[in-house]
DRENMAR-725659 format. One record per residue (C-alpha): x, y, z. Coordinates in steps of 0.05 Angstrom, whole numbers. Layout:
BEGIN
<<X Y Z>>
...
% end
This chain:
BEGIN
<<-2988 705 -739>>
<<-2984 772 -782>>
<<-2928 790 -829>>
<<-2862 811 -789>>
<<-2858 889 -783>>
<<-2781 881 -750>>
<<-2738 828 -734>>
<<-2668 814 -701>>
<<-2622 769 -666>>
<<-2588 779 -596>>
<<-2519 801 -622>>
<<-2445 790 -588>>
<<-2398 851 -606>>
<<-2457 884 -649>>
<<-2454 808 -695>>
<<-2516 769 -696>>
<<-2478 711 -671>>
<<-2531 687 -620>>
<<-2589 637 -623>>
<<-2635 680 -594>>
<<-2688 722 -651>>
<<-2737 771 -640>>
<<-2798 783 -684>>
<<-2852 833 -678>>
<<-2909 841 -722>>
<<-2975 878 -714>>
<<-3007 840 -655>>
<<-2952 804 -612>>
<<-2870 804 -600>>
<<-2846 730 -598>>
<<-2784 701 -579>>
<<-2747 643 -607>>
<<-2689 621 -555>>
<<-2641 560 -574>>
<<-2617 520 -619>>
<<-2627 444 -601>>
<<-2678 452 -540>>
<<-2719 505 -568>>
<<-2763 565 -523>>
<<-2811 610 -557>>
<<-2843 662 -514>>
<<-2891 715 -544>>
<<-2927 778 -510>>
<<-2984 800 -537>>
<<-2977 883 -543>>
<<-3031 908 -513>>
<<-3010 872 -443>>
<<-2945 914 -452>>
<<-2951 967 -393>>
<<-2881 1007 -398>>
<<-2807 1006 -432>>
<<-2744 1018 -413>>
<<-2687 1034 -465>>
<<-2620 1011 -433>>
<<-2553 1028 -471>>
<<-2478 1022 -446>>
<<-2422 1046 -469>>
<<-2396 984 -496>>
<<-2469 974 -529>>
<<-2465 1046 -558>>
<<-2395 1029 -589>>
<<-2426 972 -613>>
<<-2486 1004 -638>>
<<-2533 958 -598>>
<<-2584 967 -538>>
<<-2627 937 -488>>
<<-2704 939 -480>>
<<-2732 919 -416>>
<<-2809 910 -428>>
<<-2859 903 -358>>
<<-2925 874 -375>>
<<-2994 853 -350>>
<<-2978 782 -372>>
<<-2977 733 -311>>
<<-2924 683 -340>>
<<-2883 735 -364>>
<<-2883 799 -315>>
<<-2813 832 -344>>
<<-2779 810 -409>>
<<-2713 837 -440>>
<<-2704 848 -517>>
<<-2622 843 -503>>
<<-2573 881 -548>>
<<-2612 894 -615>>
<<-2587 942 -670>>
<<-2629 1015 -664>>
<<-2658 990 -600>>
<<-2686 1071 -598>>
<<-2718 1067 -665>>
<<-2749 989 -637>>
<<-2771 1021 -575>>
<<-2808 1079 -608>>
<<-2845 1014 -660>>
<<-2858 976 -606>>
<<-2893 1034 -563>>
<<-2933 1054 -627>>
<<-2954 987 -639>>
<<-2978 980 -566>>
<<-3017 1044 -567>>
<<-3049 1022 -628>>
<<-3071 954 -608>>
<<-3113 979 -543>>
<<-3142 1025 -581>>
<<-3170 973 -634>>
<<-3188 924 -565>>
<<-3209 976 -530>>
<<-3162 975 -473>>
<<-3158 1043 -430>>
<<-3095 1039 -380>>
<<-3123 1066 -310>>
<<-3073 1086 -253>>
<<-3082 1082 -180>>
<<-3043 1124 -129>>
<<-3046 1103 -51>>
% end
C-alpha cells in the first residue's frame, strides 16, 4: 500500500468521534470500520465508475459531506464515504486519482445506450 494522499474519520457534529477511517492513496480507497470486531474494505480506483457529492443542511453547518461512490467491483457495487470534512475538495482527489489510474492500466470506460 502507497503513502496516504488524504485521510479522515466518519465525524458526529463535524467531530471525528467515530470508529470508522478513510484512507486514500495513489492506487486504492480503504476502509477501516470498528473498533473491537474490525472491517476493512478497499476499492481499487480504477473500478470507480461515478460520484455523487451529497451535503445537507445540517452537514453544511457542520462543514461535512457525503460521497456516494458506484463501482465495477462485484463485492462492493455502491459505497458511501459518510460525513468527511471538504467532502468537495475529496471528491474532486478522488475523481483525479481515478482518471489517472486507467490511464496508467489502460482502462477506456465505454457506454452503451438501448
Amino acid at each position: 500500500m502507497g503513502s496516504a494522499l488524504w485521510k479522515d474519520r466518519k465525524r458526529i457534529f463535524g467531530m471525528p468521534l467515530s470508529f470508522t477511517r478513510y484512507e486514500l492513496d495513489e492506487e486504492r480507497l480503504t476502509v477501516k470500520m470498528g473498533l473491537i470486531n474490525q472491517v476493512e474494505e478497499e476499492i481499487m480506483l480504477y473500478r470507480i465508475v461515478d460520484m455523487t457529492l451529497n451535503m445537507t443542511l445540517i452537514n453544511r453547518i457542520f462543514g461535512v459531506g457525503n460521497i456516494k461512490i458506484y463501482s465495477s467491483d462485484a463485492s462492493t457495487p455502491e459505497f458511501k464515504i459518510l460525513r468527511i470534512k471538504e467532502a468537495k475538495a475529496v471528491r474532486d482527489k478522488l475523481s483525479e486519482l481515478v482518471h489517472k489510474q486507467r490511464r496508467q492500466i489502460g482502462i477506456r470506460m465505454v457506454n452503451y445506450e438501448s
